[in-house]
N, CA, C, O and CB atoms as a CASP TS submission, in Angstrom:
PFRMAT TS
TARGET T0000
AUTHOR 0000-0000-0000
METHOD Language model
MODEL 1
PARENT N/A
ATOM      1  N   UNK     1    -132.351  50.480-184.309  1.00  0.00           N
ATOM      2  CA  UNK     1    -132.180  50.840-182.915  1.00  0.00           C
ATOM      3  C   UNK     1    -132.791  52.213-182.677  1.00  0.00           C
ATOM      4  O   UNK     1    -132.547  53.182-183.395  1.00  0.00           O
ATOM      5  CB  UNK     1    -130.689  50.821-182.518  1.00  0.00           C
ATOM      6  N   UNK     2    -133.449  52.229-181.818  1.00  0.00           N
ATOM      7  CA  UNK     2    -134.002  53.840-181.215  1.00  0.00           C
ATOM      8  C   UNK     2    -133.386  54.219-179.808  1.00  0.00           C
ATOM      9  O   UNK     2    -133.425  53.615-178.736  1.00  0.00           O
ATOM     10  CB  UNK     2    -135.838  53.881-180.933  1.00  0.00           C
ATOM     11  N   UNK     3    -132.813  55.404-180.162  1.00  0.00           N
ATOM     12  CA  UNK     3    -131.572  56.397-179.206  1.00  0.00           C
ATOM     13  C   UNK     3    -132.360  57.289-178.486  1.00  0.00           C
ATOM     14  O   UNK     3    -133.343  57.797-179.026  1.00  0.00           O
ATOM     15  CB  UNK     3    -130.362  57.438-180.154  1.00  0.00           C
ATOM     16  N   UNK     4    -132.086  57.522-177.447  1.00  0.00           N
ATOM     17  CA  UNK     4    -132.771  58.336-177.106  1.00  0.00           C
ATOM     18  C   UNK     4    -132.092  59.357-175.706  1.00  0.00           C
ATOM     19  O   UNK     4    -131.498  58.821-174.771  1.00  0.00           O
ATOM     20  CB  UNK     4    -133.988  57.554-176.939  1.00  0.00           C
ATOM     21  N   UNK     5    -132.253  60.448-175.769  1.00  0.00           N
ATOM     22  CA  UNK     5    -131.022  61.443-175.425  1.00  0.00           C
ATOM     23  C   UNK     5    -131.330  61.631-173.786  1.00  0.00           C
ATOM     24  O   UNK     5    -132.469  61.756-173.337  1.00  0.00           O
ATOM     25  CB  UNK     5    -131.070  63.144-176.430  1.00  0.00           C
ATOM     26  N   UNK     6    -130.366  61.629-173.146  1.00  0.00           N
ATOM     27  CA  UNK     6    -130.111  61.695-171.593  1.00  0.00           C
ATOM     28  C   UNK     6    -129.485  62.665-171.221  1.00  0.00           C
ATOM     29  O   UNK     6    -128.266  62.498-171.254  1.00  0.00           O
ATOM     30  CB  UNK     6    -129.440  60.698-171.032  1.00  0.00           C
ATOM     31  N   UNK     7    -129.951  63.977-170.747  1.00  0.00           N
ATOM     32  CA  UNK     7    -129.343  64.906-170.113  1.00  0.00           C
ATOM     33  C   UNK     7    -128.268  64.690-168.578  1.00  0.00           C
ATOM     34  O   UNK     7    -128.646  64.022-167.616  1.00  0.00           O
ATOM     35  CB  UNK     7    -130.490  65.698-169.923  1.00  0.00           C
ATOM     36  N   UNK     8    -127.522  65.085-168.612  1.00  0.00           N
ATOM     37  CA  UNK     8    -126.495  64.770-167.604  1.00  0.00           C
ATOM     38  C   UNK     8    -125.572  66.261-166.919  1.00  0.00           C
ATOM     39  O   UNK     8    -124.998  67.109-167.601  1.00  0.00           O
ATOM     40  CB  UNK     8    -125.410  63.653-168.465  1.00  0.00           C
ATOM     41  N   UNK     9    -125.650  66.226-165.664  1.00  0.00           N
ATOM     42  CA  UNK     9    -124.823  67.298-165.278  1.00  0.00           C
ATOM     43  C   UNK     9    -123.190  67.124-166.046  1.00  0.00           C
ATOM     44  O   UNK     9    -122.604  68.069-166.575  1.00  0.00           O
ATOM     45  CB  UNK     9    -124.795  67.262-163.540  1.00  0.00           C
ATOM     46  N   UNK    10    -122.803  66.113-165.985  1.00  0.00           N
ATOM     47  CA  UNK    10    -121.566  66.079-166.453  1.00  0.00           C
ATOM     48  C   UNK    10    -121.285  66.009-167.649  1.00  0.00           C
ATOM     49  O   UNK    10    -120.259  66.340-168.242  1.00  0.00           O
ATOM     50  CB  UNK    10    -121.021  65.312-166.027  1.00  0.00           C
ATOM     51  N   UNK    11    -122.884  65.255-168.255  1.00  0.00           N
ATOM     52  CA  UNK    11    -122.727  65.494-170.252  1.00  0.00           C
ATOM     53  C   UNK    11    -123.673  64.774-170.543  1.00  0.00           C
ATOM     54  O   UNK    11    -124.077  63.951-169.722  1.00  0.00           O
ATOM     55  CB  UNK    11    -121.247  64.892-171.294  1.00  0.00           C
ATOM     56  N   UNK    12    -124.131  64.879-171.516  1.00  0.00           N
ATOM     57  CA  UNK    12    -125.367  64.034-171.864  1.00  0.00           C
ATOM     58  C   UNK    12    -125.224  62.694-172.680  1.00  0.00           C
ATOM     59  O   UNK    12    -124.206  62.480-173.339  1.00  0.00           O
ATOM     60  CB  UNK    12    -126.277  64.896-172.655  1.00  0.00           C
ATOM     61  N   UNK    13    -125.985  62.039-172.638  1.00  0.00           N
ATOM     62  CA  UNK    13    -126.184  60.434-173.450  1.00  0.00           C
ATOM     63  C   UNK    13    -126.754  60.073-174.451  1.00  0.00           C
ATOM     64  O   UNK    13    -127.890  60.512-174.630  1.00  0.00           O
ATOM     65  CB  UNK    13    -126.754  59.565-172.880  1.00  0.00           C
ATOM     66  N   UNK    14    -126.507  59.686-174.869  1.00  0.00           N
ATOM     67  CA  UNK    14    -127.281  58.624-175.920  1.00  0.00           C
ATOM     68  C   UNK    14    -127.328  57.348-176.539  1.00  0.00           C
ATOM     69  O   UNK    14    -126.572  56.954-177.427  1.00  0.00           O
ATOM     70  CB  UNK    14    -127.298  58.961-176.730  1.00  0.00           C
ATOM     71  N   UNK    15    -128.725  56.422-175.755  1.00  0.00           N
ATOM     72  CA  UNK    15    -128.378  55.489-175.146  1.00  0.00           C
ATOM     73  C   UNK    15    -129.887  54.617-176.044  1.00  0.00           C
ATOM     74  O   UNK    15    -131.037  54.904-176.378  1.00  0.00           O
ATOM     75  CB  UNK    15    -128.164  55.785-173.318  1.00  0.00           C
ATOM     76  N   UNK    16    -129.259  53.839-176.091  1.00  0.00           N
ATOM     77  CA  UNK    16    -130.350  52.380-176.945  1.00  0.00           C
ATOM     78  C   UNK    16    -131.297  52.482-175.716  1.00  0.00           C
ATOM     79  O   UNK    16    -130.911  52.519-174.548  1.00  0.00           O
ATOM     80  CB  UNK    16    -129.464  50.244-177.225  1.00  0.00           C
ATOM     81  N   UNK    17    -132.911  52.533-176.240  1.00  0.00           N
ATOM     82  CA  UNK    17    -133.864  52.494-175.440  1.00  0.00           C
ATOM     83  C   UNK    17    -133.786  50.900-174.888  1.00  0.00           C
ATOM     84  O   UNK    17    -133.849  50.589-173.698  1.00  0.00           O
ATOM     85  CB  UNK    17    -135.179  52.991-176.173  1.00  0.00           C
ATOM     86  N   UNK    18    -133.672  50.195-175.734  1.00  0.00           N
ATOM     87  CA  UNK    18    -133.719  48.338-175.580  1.00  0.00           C
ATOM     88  C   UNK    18    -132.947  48.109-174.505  1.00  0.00           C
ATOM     89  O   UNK    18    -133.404  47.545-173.511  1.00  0.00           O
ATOM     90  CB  UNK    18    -133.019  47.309-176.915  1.00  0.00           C
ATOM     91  N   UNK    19    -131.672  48.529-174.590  1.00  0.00           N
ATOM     92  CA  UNK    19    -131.065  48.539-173.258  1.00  0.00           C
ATOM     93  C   UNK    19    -131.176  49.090-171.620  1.00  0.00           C
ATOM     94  O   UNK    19    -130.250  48.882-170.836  1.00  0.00           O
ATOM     95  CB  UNK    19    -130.242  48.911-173.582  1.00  0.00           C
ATOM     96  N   UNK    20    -131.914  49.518-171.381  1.00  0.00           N
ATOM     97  CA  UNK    20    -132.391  50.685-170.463  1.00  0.00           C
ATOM     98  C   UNK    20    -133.240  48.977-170.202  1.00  0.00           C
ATOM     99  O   UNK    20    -134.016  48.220-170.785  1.00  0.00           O
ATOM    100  CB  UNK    20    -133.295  52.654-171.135  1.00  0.00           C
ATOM    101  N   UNK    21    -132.266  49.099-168.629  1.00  0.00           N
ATOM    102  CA  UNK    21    -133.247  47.810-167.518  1.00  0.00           C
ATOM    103  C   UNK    21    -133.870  48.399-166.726  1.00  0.00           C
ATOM    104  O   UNK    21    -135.014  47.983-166.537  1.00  0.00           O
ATOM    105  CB  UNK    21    -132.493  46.712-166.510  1.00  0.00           C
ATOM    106  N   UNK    22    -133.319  49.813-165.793  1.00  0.00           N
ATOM    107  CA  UNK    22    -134.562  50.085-165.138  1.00  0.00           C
ATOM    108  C   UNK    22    -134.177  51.637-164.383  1.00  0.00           C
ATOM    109  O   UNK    22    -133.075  52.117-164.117  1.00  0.00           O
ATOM    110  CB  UNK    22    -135.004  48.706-163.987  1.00  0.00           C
ATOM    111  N   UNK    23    -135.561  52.184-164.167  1.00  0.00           N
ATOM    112  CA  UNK    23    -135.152  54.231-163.437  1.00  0.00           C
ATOM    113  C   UNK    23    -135.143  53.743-161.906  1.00  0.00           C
ATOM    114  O   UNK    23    -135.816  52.848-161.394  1.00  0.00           O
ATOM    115  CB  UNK    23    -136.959  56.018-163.723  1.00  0.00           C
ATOM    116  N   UNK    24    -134.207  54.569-161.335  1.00  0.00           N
ATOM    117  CA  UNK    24    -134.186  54.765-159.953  1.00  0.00           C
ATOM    118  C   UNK    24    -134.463  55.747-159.892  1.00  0.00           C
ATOM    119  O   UNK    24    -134.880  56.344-160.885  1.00  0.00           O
ATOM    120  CB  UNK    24    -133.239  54.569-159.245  1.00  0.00           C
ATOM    121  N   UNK    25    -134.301  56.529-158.266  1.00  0.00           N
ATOM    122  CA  UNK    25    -134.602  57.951-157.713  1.00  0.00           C
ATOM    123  C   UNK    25    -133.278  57.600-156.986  1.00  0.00           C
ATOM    124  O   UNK    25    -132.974  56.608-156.325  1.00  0.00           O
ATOM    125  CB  UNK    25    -136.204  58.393-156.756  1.00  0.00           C
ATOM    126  N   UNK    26    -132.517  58.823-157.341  1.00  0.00           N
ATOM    127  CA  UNK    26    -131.457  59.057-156.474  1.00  0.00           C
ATOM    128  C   UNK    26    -131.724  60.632-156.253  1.00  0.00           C
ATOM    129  O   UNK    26    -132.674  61.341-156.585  1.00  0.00           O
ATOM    130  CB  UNK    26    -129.944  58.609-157.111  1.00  0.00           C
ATOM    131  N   UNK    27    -130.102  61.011-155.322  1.00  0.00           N
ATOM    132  CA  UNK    27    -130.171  62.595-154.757  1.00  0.00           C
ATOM    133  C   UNK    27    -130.214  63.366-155.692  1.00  0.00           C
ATOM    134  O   UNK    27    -130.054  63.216-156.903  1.00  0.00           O
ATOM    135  CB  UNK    27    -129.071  63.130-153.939  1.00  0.00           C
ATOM    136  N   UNK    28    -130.538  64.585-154.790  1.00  0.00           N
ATOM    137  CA  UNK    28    -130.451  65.586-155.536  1.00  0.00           C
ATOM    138  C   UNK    28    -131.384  65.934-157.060  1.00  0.00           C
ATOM    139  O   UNK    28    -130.925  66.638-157.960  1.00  0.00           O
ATOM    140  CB  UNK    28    -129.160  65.483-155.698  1.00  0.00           C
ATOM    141  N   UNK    29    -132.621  65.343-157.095  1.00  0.00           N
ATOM    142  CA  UNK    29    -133.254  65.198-158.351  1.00  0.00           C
ATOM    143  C   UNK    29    -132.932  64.254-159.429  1.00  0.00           C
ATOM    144  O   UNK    29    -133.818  63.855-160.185  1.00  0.00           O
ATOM    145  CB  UNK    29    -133.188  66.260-158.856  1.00  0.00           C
ATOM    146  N   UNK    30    -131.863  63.923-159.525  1.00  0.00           N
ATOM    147  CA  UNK    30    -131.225  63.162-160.168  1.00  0.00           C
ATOM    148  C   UNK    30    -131.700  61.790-160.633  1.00  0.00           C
ATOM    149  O   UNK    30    -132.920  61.944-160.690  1.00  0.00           O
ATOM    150  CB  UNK    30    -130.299  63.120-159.561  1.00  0.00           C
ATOM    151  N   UNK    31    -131.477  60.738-160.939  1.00  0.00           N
ATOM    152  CA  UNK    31    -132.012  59.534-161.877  1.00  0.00           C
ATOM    153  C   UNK    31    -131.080  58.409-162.323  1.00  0.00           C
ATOM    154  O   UNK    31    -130.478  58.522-163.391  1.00  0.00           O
ATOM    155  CB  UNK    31    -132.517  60.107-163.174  1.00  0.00           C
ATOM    156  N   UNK    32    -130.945  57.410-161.611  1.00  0.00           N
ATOM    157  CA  UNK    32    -130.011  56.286-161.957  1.00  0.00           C
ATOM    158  C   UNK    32    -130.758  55.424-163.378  1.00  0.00           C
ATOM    159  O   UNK    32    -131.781  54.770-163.178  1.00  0.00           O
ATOM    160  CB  UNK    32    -129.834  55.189-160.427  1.00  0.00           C
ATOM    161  N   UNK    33    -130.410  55.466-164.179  1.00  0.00           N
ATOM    162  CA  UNK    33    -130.739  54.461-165.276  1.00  0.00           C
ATOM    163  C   UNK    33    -129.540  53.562-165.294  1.00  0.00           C
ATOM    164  O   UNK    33    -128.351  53.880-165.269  1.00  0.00           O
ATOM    165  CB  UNK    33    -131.009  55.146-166.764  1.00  0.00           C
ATOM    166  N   UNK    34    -130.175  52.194-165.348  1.00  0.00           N
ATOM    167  CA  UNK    34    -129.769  50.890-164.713  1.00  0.00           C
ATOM    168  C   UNK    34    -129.566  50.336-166.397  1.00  0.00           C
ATOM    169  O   UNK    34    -130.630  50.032-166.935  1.00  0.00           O
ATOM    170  CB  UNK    34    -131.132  49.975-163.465  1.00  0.00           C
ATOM    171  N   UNK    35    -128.446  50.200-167.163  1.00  0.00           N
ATOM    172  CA  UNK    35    -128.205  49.423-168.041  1.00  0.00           C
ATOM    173  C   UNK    35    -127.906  48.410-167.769  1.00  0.00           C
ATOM    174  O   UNK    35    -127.374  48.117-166.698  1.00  0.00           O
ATOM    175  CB  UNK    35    -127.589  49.721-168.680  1.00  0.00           C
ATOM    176  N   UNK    36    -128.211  47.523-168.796  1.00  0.00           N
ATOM    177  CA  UNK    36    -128.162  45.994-169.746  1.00  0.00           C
ATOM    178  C   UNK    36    -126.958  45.763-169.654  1.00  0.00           C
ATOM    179  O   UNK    36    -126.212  46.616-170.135  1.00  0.00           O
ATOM    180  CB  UNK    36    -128.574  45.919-171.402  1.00  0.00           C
ATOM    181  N   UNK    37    -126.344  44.552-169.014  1.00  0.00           N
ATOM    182  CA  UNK    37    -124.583  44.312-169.069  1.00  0.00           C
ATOM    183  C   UNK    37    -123.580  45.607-168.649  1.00  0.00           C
ATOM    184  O   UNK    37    -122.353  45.515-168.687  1.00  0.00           O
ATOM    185  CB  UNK    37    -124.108  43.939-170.796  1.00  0.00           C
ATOM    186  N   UNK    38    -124.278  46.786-168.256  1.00  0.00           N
ATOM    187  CA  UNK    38    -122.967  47.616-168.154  1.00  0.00           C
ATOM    188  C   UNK    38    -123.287  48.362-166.474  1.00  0.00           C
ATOM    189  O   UNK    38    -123.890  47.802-165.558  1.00  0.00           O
ATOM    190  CB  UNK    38    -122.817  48.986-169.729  1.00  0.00           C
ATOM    191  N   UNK    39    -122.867  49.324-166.458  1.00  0.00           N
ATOM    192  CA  UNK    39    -123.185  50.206-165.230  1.00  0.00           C
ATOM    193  C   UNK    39    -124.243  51.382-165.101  1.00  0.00           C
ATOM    194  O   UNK    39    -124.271  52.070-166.121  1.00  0.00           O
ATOM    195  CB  UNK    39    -122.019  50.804-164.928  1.00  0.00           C
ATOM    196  N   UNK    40    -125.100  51.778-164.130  1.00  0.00           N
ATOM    197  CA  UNK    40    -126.221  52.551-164.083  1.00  0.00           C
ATOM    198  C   UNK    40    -125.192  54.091-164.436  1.00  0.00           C
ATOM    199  O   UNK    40    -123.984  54.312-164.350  1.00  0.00           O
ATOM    200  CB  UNK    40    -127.214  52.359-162.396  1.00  0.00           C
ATOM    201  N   UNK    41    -126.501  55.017-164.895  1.00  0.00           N
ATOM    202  CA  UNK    41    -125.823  56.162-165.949  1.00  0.00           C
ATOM    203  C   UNK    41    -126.701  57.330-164.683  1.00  0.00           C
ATOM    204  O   UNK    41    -127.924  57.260-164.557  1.00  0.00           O
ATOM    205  CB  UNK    41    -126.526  56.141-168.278  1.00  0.00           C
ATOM    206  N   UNK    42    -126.056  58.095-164.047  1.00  0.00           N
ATOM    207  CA  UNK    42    -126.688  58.797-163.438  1.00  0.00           C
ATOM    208  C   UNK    42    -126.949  60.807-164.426  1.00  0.00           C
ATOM    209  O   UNK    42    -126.272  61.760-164.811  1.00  0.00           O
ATOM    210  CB  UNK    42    -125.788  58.567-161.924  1.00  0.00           C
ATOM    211  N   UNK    43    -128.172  60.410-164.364  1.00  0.00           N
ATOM    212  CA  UNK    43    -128.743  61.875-165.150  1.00  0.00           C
ATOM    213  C   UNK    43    -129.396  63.018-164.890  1.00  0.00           C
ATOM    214  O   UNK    43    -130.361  62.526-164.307  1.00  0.00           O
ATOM    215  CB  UNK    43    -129.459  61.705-165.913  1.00  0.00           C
ATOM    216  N   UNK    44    -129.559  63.958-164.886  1.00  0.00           N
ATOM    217  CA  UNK    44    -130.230  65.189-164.453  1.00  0.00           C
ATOM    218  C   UNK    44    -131.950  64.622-164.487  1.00  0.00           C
ATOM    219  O   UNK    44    -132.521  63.721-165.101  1.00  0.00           O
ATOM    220  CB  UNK    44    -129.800  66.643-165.644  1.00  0.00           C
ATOM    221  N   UNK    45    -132.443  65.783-163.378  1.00  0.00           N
ATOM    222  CA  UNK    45    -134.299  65.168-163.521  1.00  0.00           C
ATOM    223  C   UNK    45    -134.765  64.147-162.846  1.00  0.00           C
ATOM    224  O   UNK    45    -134.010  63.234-162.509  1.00  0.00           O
ATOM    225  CB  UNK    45    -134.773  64.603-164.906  1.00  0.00           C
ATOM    226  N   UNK    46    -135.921  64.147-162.582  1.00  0.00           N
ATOM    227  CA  UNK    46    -136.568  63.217-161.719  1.00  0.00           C
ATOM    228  C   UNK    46    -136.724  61.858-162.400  1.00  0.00           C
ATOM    229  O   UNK    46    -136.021  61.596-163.375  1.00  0.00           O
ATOM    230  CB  UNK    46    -137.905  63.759-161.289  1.00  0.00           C
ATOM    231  N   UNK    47    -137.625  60.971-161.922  1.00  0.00           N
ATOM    232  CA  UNK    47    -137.849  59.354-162.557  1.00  0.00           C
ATOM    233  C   UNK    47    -139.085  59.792-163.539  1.00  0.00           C
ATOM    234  O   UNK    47    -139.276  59.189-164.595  1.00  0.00           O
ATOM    235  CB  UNK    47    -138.396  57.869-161.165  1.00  0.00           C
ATOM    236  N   UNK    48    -139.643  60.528-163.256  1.00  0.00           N
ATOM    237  CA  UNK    48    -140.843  60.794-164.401  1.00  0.00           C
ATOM    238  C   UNK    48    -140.346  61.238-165.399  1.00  0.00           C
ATOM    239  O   UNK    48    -140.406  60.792-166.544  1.00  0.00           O
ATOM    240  CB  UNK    48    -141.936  61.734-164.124  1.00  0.00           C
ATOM    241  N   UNK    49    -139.456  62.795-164.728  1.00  0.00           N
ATOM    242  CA  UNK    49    -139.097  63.273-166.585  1.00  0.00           C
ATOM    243  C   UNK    49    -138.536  62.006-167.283  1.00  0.00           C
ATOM    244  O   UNK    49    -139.156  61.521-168.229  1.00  0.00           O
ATOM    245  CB  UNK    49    -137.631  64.691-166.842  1.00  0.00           C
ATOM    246  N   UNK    50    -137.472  61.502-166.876  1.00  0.00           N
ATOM    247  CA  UNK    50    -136.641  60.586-167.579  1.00  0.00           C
ATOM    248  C   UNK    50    -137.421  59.426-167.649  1.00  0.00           C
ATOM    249  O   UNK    50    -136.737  58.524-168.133  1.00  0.00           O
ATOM    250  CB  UNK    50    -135.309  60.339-166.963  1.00  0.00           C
ATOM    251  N   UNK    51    -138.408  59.103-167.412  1.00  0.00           N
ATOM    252  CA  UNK    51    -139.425  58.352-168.256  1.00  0.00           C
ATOM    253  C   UNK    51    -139.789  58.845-169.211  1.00  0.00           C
ATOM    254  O   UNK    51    -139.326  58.690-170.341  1.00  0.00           O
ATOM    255  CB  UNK    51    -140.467  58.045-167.767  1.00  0.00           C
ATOM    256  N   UNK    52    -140.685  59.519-168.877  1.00  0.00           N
ATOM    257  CA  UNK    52    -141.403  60.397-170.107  1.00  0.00           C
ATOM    258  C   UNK    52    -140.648  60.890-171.248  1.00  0.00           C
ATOM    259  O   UNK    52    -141.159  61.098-172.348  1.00  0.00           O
ATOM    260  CB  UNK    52    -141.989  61.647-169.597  1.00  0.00           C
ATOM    261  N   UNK    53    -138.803  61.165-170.823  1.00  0.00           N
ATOM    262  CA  UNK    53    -138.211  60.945-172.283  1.00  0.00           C
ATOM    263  C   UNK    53    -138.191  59.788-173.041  1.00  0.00           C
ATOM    264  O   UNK    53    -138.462  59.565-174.221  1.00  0.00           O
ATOM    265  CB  UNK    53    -136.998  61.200-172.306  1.00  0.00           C
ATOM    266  N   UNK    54    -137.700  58.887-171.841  1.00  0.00           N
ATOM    267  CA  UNK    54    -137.550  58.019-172.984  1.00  0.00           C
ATOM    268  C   UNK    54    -138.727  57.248-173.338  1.00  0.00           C
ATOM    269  O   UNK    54    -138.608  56.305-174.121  1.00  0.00           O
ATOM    270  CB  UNK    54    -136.494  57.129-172.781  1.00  0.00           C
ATOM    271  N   UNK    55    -140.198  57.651-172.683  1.00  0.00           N
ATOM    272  CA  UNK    55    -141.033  56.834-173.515  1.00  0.00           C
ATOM    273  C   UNK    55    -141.318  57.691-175.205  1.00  0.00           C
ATOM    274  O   UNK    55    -141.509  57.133-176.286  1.00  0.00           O
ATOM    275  CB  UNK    55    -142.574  56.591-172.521  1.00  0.00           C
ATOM    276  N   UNK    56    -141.264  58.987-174.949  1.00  0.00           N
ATOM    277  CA  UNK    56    -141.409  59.984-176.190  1.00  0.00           C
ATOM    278  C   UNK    56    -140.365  59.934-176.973  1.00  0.00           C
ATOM    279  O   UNK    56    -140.375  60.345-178.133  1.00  0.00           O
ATOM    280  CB  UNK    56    -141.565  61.398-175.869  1.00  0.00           C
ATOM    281  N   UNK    57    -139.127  59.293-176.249  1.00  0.00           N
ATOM    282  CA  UNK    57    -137.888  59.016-177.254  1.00  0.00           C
ATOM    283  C   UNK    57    -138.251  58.442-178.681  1.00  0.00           C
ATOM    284  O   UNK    57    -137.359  58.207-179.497  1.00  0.00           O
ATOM    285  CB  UNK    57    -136.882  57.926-176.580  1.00  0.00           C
TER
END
């Protein structure tokens, strides 16, 4: 499995890339990542950074 780390105002993640269904744009800069069977993980940063992590993840 490859993890790959999610900064979060409230705390950060670390989250199976495989699982990761899909980036939104929400407020405030912020970033909905849309998990696999569970609930979207809202994270610090735009849709690019948090691409670009987790493609470099």
């Amino acid at each position: 499995m490859k993890f790959v780390l999610l900064k979060s105002r409230g705390g950060d993640y670390m989250v199976v890339v495989a699982n990761i269904a899909y980036l939104r744009t929400d407020e405030n800069g912020q970033t909905k990542v849309g998990m696999v069977g569970g609930d979207s993980l809202l994270v610090a940063g735009t849709i690019e950074e948090t691409a670009a992590t987790v493609l470099a993840g």
